[in-house]
N, C-alpha and C positions, 0 to 999 in steps of 0.2 A: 504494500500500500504506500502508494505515495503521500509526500507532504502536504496541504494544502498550500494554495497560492491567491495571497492577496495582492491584488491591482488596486494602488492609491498611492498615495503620499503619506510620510509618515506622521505630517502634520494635519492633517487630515481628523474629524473628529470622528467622521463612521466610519471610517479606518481603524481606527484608536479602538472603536466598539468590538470592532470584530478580534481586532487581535487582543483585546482584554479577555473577550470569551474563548479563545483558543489559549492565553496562558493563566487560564482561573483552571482552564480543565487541564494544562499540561502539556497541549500538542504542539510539538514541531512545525515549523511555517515559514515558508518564504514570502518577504515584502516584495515586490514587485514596483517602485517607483513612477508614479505615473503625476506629473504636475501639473496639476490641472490649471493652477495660477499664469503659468504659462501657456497654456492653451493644450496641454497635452489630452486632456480631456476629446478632442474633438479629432484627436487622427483616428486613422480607418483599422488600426487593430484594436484598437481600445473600444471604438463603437459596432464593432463584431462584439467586443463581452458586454457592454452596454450602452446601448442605445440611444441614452438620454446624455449621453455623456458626462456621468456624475462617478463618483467613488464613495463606496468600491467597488467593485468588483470580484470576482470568487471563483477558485476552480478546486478541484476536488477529485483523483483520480476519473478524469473525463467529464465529468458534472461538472457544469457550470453556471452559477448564480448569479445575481445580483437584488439589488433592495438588501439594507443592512438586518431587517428583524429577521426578512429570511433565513439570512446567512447566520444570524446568531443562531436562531434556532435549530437549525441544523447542525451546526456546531455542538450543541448540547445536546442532540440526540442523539448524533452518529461515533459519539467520541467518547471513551468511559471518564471518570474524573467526578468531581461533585458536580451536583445536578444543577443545575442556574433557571431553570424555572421549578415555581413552587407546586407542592404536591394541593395543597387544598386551594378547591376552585376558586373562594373568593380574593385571597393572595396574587394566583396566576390571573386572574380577570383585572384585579391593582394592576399588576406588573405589565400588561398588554395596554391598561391606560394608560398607565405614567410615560412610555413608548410611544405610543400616538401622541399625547399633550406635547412632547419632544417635536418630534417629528413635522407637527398641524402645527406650534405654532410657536415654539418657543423657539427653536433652532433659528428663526426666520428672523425672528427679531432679536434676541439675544448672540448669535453668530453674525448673519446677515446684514445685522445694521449695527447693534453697538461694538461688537468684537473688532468686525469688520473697519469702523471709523476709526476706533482707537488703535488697532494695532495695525493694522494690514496698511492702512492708507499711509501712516508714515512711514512703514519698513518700506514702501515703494517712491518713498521721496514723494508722497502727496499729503494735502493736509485735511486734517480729520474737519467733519462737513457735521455741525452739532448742530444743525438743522435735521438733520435724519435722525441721530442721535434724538430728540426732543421728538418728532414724530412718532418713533416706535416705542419713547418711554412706558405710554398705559401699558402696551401687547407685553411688555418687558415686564413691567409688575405685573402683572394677572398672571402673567407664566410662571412667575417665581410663588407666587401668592397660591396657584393651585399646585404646585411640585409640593411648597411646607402644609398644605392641607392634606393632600394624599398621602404624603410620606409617616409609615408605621409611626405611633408613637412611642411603640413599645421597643422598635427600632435592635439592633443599631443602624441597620439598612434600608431601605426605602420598604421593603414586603414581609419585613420582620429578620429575625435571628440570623439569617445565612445573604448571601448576597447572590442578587440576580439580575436577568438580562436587563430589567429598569433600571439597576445601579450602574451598570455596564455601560447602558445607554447615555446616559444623562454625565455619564464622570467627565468624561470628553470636554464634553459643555461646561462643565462647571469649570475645567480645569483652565479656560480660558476666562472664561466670563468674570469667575473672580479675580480676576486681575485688571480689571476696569474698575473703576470711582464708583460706577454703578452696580457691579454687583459687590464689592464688598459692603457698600452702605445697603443694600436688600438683603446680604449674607446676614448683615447684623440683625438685621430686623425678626429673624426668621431662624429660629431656634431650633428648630427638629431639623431642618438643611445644615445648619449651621454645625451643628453633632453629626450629621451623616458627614460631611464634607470631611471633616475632620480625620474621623475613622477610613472615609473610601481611599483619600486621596495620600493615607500611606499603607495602603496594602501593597506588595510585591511588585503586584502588575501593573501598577500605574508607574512607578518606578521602571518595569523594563520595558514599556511603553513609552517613555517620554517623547517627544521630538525634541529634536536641535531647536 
């Protein structure tokens, strides 16, 4: 059986997802470099593995995937190691929203617009646009506002006791976001994230995940 193969950048945050759930379970994996920042997103072998031209992308002795819950999911089926979705439905039904809430609408405006203004636009010699920043602030707090509402209280992890593909999901996020003015002043506000964060962002894997 071959290794899997992730096609992304390793700065990349559903990148970051998938290979947290291949080293929360243990598995062997090759990163496969694809910069999307540079436009590598749109040559003709990357949109042979996906379409939309997004990352990441997935192979799997011949199988090939993409969409990131996908890929997690099948990472935690196909692979022995501790289980990353929860056994009782109402947990695994948490963990499948707190993923969508990701996904639908936090990524969009906590990546897409503040991460995006504050860090990206300067690392490219441009200047951060707080007009966009100020537009996306409500979707920014609502997103943060329903993560500390969802997230277990009885904790430490987002779906209780063990950590799973919600936690996986969302670390990425956080691990950028809190490094903006705005989400540490919402990290502060926000007690149950604020304890998760704490706990997620030094487990093992986030450590052998980092990007440059």
């Amino acid at each position: 059986m071959s290794d899997p193969i992730i096609y992304g950048p390793a700065y990349s945050t559903y990148a970051r997802s998938v290979r947290l759930a291949l080293e929360e379970k243990g598995v062997p994996y090759k990163l496969e470099a694809v910069d999307i920042i540079q436009g590598a997103g749109n040559a003709a072998d990357h949109l042979r593995r996906q379409p939309f031209a997004k990352v990441p992308a997935f192979e799997h002795d011949g199988f090939a995937l993409y969409e990131t819950a996908a890929i997690e999911r099948y990472v935690d089926e196909s692979f022995p190691g501790p289980k990353l979705q929860p056994q009782d439905p109402k947990q695994r039904a948490r963990m499948t929203q707190i993923v969508s809430v990701i996904d639908s609408y936090a990524y969009p405006a906590l990546i897409g617009k503040c991460v995006w203004q504050r860090m990206v636009m300067p690392m490219i010699g441009q200047a951060t646009d707080e007009g966009v920043i100020a537009e996306a602030l409500p979707k920014i707090e609502t997103s943060v506002a329903a993560l500390e509402n969802l997230a277990d209280p009885s904790g430490p992890y987002l779906c209780g006791t063990a950590p799973s593909l919600a936690d996986l999901h969302v670390a990425p996020v956080m691990a950028y976001f809190s490094g903006t003015p705005e989400g540490q002043s919402l990290l502060a506000k926000s007690p149950k994230l604020s304890r998760w964060w704490q706990v997620m962002s030094a487990r093992p894997s986030m450590a052998k995940t980092q990007p440059n």
